[in-house]
Structures are given as C-alpha cells and as structure tokens.
C-alpha positions in Angstrom: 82.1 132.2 111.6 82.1 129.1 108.7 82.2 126.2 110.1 85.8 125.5 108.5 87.0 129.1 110.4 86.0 127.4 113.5 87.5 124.2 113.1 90.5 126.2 112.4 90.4 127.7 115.3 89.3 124.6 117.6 92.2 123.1 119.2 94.1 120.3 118.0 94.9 117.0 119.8 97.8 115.4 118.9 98.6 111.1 120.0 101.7 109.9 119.6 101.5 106.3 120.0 105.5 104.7 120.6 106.3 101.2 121.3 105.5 101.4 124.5 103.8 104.6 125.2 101.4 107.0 124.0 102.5 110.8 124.0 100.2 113.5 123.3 99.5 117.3 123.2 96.4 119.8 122.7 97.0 122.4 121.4 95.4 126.1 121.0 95.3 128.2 117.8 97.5 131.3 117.8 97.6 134.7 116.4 98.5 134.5 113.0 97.6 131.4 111.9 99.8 129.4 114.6 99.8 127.3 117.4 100.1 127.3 121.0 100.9 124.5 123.1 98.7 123.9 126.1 99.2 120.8 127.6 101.9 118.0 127.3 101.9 114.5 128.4 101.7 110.5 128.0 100.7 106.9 129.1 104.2 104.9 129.7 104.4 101.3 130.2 101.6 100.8 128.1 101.1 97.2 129.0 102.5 96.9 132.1 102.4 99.5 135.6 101.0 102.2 132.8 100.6 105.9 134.1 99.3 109.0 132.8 101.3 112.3 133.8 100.3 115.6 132.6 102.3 119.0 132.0 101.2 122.5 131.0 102.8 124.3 128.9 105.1 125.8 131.5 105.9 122.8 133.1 103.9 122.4 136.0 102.8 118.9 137.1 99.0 118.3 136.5 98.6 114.4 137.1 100.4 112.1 137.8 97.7 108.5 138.5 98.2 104.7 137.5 96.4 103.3 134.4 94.0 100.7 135.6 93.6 98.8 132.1 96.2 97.4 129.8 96.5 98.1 126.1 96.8 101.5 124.0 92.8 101.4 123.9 93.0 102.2 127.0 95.4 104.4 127.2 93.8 106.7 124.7 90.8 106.4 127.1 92.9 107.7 129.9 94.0 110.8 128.2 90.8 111.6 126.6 89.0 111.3 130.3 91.3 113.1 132.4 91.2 115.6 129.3 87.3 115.7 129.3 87.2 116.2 133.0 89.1 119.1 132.7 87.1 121.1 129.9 89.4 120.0 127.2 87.7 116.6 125.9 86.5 115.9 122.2 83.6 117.9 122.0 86.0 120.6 121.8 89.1 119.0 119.2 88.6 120.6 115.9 90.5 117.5 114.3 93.1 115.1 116.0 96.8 114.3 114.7 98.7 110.8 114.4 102.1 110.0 113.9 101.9 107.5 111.6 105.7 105.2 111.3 105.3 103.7 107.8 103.4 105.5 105.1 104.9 103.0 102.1 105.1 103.8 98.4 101.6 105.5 98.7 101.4 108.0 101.8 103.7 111.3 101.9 101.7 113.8 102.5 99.9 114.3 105.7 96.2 112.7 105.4 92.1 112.9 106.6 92.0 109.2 107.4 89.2 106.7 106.4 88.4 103.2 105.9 90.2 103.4 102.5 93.6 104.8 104.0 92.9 102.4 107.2 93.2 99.7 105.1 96.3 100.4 103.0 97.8 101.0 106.7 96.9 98.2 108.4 98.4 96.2 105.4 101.9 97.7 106.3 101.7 96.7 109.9 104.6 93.7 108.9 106.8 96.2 107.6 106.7 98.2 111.5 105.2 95.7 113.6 106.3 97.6 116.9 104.6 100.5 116.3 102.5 100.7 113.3 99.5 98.2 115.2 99.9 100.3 118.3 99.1 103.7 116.7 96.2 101.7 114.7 94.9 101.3 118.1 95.1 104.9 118.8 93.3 105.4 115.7 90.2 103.0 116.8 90.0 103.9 119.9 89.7 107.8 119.2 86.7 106.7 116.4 85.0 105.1 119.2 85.5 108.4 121.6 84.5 110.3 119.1 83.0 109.1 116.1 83.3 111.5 113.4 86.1 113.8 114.3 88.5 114.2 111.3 91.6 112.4 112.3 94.9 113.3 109.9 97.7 111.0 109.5 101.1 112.3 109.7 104.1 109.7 108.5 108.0 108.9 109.1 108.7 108.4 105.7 107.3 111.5 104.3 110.9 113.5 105.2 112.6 111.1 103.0 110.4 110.5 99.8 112.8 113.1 97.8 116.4 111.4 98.7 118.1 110.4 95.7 116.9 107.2 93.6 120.5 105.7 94.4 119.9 106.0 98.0 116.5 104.4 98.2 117.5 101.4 96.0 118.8 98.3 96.7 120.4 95.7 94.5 117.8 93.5 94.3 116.1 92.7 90.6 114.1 95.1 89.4 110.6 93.5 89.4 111.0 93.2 93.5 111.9 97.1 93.7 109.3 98.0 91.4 106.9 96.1 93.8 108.2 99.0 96.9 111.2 96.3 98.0 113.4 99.7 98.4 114.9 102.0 101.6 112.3 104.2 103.3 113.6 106.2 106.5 112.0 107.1 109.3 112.2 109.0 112.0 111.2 111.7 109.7 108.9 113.8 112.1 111.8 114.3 114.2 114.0 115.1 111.7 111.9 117.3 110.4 111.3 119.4 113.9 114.8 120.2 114.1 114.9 121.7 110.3 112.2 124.4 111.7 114.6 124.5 114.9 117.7 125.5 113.5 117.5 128.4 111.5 116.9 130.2 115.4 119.0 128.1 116.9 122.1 128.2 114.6 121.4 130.0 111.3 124.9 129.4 110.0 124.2 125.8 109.7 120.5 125.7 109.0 121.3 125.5 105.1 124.6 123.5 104.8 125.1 120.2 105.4 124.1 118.8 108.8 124.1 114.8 109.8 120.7 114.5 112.4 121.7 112.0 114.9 118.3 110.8 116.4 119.6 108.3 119.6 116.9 106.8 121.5 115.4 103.5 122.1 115.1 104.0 118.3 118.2 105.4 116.9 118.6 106.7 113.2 120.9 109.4 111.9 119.7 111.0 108.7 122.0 113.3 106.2 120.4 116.6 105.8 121.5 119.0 103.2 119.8 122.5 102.7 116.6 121.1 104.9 116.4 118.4 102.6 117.3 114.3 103.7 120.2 112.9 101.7 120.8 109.7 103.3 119.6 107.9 106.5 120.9 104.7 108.3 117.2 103.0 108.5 115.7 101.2 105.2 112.8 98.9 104.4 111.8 99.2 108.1 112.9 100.4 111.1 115.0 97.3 112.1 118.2 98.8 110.0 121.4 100.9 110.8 122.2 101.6 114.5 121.5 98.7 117.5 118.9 100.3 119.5 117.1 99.5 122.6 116.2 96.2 122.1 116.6 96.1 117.9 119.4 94.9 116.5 120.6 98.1 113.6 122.1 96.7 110.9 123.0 92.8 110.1 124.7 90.6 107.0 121.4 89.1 105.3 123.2 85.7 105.2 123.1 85.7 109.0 119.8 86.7 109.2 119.2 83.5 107.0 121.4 81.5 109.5 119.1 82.0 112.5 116.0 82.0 110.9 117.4 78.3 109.6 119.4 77.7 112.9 118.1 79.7 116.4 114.5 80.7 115.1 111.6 77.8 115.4 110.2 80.4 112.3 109.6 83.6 111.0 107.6 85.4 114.2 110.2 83.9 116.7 113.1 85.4 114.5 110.9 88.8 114.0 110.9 88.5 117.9 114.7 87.8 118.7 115.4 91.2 115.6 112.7 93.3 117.6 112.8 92.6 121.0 115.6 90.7 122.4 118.6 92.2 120.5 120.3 95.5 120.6 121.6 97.2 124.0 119.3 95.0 125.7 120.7 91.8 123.9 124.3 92.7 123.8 124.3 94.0 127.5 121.9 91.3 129.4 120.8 94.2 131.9 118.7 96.9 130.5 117.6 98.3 126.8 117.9 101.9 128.8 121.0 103.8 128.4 120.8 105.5 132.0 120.8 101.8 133.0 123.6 100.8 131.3 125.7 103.8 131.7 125.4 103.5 135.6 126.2 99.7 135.7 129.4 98.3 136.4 129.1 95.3 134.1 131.3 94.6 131.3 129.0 93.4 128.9 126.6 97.1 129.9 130.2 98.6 128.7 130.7 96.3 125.6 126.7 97.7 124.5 128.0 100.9 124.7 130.6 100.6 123.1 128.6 99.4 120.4 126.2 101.8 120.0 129.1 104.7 120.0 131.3 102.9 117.2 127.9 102.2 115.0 127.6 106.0 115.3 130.4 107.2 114.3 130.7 104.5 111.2 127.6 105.7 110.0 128.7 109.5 110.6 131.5 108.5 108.5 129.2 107.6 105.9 127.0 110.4 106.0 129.3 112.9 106.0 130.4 111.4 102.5 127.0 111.2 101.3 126.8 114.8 102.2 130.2 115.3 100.4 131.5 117.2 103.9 129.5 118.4 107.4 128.8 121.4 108.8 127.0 120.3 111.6 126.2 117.4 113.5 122.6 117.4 115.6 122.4 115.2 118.9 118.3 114.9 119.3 116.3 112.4 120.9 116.3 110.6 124.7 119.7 109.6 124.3 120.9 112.4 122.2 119.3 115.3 124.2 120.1 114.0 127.5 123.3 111.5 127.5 126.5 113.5 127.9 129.1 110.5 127.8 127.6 109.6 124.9 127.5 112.5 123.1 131.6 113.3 124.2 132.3 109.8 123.1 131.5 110.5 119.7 132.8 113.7 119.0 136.1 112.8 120.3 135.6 109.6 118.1 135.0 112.1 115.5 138.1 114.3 115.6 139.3 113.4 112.2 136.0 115.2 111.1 136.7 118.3 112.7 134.4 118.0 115.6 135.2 118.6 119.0 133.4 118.9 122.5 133.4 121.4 124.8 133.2 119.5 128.0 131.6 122.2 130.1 128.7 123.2 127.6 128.3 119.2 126.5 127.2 118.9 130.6 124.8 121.9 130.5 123.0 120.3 127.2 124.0 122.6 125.2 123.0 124.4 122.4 126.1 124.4 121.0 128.6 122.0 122.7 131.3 122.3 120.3 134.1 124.6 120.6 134.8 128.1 119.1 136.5 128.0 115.6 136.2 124.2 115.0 135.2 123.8 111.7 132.3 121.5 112.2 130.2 122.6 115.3 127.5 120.1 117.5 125.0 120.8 118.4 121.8 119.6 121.4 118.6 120.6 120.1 115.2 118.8 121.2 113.3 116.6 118.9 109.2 118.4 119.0 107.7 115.6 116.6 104.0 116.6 118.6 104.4 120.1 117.4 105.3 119.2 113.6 102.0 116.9 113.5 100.1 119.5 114.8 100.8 122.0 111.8 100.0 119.3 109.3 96.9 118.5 110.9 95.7 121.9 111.4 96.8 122.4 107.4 94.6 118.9 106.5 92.2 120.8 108.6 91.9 123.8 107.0 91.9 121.5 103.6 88.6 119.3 104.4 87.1 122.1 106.2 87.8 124.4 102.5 86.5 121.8 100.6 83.6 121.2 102.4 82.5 124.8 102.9 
C-alpha cells in the first residue's frame, strides 16, 4: 500500500476546541471512501472542575474522570492519553482536524497547516478572541504530541465566502473594506452539516429556501438558499446579531462608543463587558445557560428570554426577505436541538410567516415539528460540525499524501 493509501485509510482525529471546551472524534475510514465514527467525546469546563467523558459510537459511556490541569494544553493531553491508553493514540491518526472560527480574507478552503498559516491565524486572534487563541492551543499542543502529524485547518467562514458582495459590505469608505473591514459569518461548519443532513431528512426543502437557526451559547441564523448561504446575522466577528450566552448580538456603534468613553477603563475591559458579561448572562444576572434560565422564577431570567426569542424572530424576518420567501426554518444547536419552549415561542411568533408548531412532535425533538399542510414547515435536525471536519481533513489528506507520492 503507498504511503498516501495508508494515510487514507488511518483514522482521523478531529478537536474541536469551543470557548470553554474541547470536543473531539476519531474516526475510521469506511467502505467507499467514507467515514465511520468511533468514538465521541470532550473536556468541559476547560479552566475550571474540567472533565473528560468519552462515548462510542453507539452511545455507551467509556470515561467519565476529572481533568487535573487547567488550560486547553492540557486538555488535548487528556484526550490524547486516555486515547493512547486505549490503542487509539497518535501513532495511529493518519492526520488530525481543527475547527478553525476565523479564516479572514485569506482562508476558505480547508488547509495542511504550518508555520506560514500559523502565523496568518494567530494574527486574527483579535477578531475571535474567545475562541480562535483556544484552538491555537489545540494546535500546539497536538505538535508537541506528535510532532509531524499533518494537521488540516477547517474554518467558520468558509460557508459564507460566496454570499452576495451586498451582504458582506458595510458602508464604511472604501479603502477600510478593501483592507477586509467587511461581514464574514460563522458558524459555517454547522451550517454546513445540516446542508448534507437534509436532503435525507426532508428532501422537499433541501433545495429551496431554508433560514438555519443555530441557538447556543453562540447563536447565528444563516439564510440558505439551494445549499448555498445568502445572509447570516454575525459579521466582522462573532460578537454580532443574536444576544448569546454571555455576548451581547447586535448593538448601535454610537453606544458601543459611549461605554468604551463612559463604563470601560479601555479597550480590553470593554472587549470583556461585549464578550463575557453581556447577553443572557448580563440581561438575566443568573446564568448564560438556557436550562438555567428557563427553570428560574426570576423576572429578569424571563426578560433574557424574552430577548433572545424576539431577536430571533426580527432576524427571521429579515432572512426570510433576504431569501425573498422560506421554505423551511432549521432549529440546530444546544438550544435549538434541545429547548422546546424556545422553539414553540418562535414559531408561534412566526405565524404571519406561515409556520406553525405541532406541540406534540416539538416535545419529542422532532424531525419535523411543524404541522401537515402549513406552508413553511420546521424542522430539529442536529448540528455534526466533527463529522464535516473530518471529510475535509481526510480530502487535505488524500491531497498532501497525492502530492507527496
């Protein structure tokens, strides 16, 4: 076998490094050229009481220990030695896959990463400054494990490099937009997971016009039309459109200049009060977790909900017109796939678009939780971002290992 057949065939390890956690995934080439998962798990509370719990592919609890050392350095070195001790450590990865959150004007395209790429990376840390230094770490701490290994760069951005020009600019002088001052998107990995999910899952819609609503501690939505992003609520960075966990969504620019000149000592403290201290966390004063908030009996843990559902159904509003109509609407991430007040709320805020909910599939998850004849249908469909960055890699794989033969 060439050596770029077995690296083809090796399995692949896929870290997704999050604000706060690090997910990841090996998986096992397939017949035919695709992939199997085998196992499935993460660090949480990277930083704090971190743990490492581990799944197989059918569910099954492997581990489930404390993480003794703090940082994402460590966390990789959790995963990669409960994985070694278990015959599935990096002597056996053929190459290992990173969700990267900013790619900027440069990066698209999944990529074999290298001091060169590092670099450009590392200089776009201000623009995603809760998780772009994070996965950095991932990166370092996997060239240290296993120096060598091809690692392949998979970016947020890269589902919305080909939305229209008009979408992407703002009206800023040209010179600044010409320097990359212009709307990226994010949450593109996601959105791109439920593209390859829906032609199974509902074929009629698959190919019209379908508004992604991705509602998590991060929350975008994203106008999709023909598999192909439109519009989405996040810009420069992914600060913008809907209040999130602890981020504050969208904001008038001149009161973003008020607090940096009035309530922030400077530009970190403000950076810090945007990032960390706003959203449902600032608005509700009890928790930046929805299950939190939707259990409390505090007003202001209602008044951050109530929020977060009108945000969503403005911006629907807005997407649907970017779309010129819908014909579906896509509940995905922690929120989205697992929050059904949230998910009634809206569609019943959404009447006037033809949605509706079908209360007794909406508490089952789903698939569809719309009712029969409506002329827009919703739909519950898990976000598989780990499964997405797998394929690139193993296609960046097959790439180096072609080129190399």
């Amino acid at each position: 076998m060439s050596r770029a057949a077995a690296s083809e065939a090796s399995p692949v390890l896929v870290l997704n490094a999050g604000s706060s956690s690090v997910k990841f995934s090996v998986f096992d080439a397939a017949a035919g050229g695709g992939l199997a998962g085998r196992l499935h798990g993460e660090v949480d509370s990277v930083g704090r009481a971190a743990r490492l719990r581990v799944v197989d592919a059918g569910g099954t609890r492997l581990a489930d220990a404390p993480v003794a050392a703090p940082g994402y350095a460590a966390a990789v070195e959790a995963i990669h030695g409960w994985l070694e001790a278990h015959g599935a450590g990096a002597r056996s990865w053929g190459a290992i896959g990173h969700r990267i959150v900013h790619g900027g004007m440069r990066y698209a395209d999944p990529i074999a990463l290298g001091p060169a790429v590092l670099a450009d990376l590392e200089a776009l840390v201000p623009l995603a400054p809760v998780h772009q230094p994070q996965q950095l770490a991932a990166i370092h701490a996997v060239g240290r494990i296993a120096p060598g290994l091809t690692q392949v760069a998979c970016f947020d951005t890269a589902f919305h490099r080909d939305e229209p020009a008009v979408a992407r600019a703002y009206a800023l002088p040209q010179e600044l937009s010409a320097k990359g001052y212009r709307a990226y998107g994010f949450h593109g990995l996601s959105y791109e997971s439920i593209v390859a999910a829906m032609p199974a899952i509902a074929p009629a819609c698959a190919r019209g016009r379908v508004v992604v609503a991705h509602l998590g501690n991060g929350a975008s939505m994203c106008a999709i039309d023909a598999g192909r992003s439109v519009a989405t609520t996040m810009g420069f960075t992914a600060l913008d459109g809907l209040p999130m966990g602890s981020r504050c969504g969208a904001l008038d620019p001149g009161l973003v200049l008020h607090l940096l000149r009035h309530e922030a000592s400077d530009a970190d403290a403000l950076e810090m009060l945007l990032y960390e201290r706003s959203g449902l966390l600032g608005v509700s004063g009890v928790s930046s977790d929805m299950r939190v908030l939707l259990a409390s009996d505090a007003g202001s843990a209602r008044e951050a909900i109530d929020l977060f559902v009108y945000r969503i159904g403005r911006a629907l509003g807005s997407l649907a017109a970017a779309l010129g109509g819908l014909d579906a609407l896509v509940f995905t991430g922690g929120i989205g796939e697992n929050a059904a007040p949230i998910r009634a709320r809206v569609l019943r805020d959404a009447r006037w678009l033809g949605l509706s909910v079908d209360d007794d599939a909406n508490a089952r998850g789903g698939a569809k939780i719309s009712r029969e004849g409506n002329p827009v249908s919703a739909w519950v469909i898990p976000s598989d971002e780990n499964t997405v960055i797998a394929r690139h890699t193993q296609s960046v794989l097959a790439q180096v290992g072609g080129a190399e033969a």
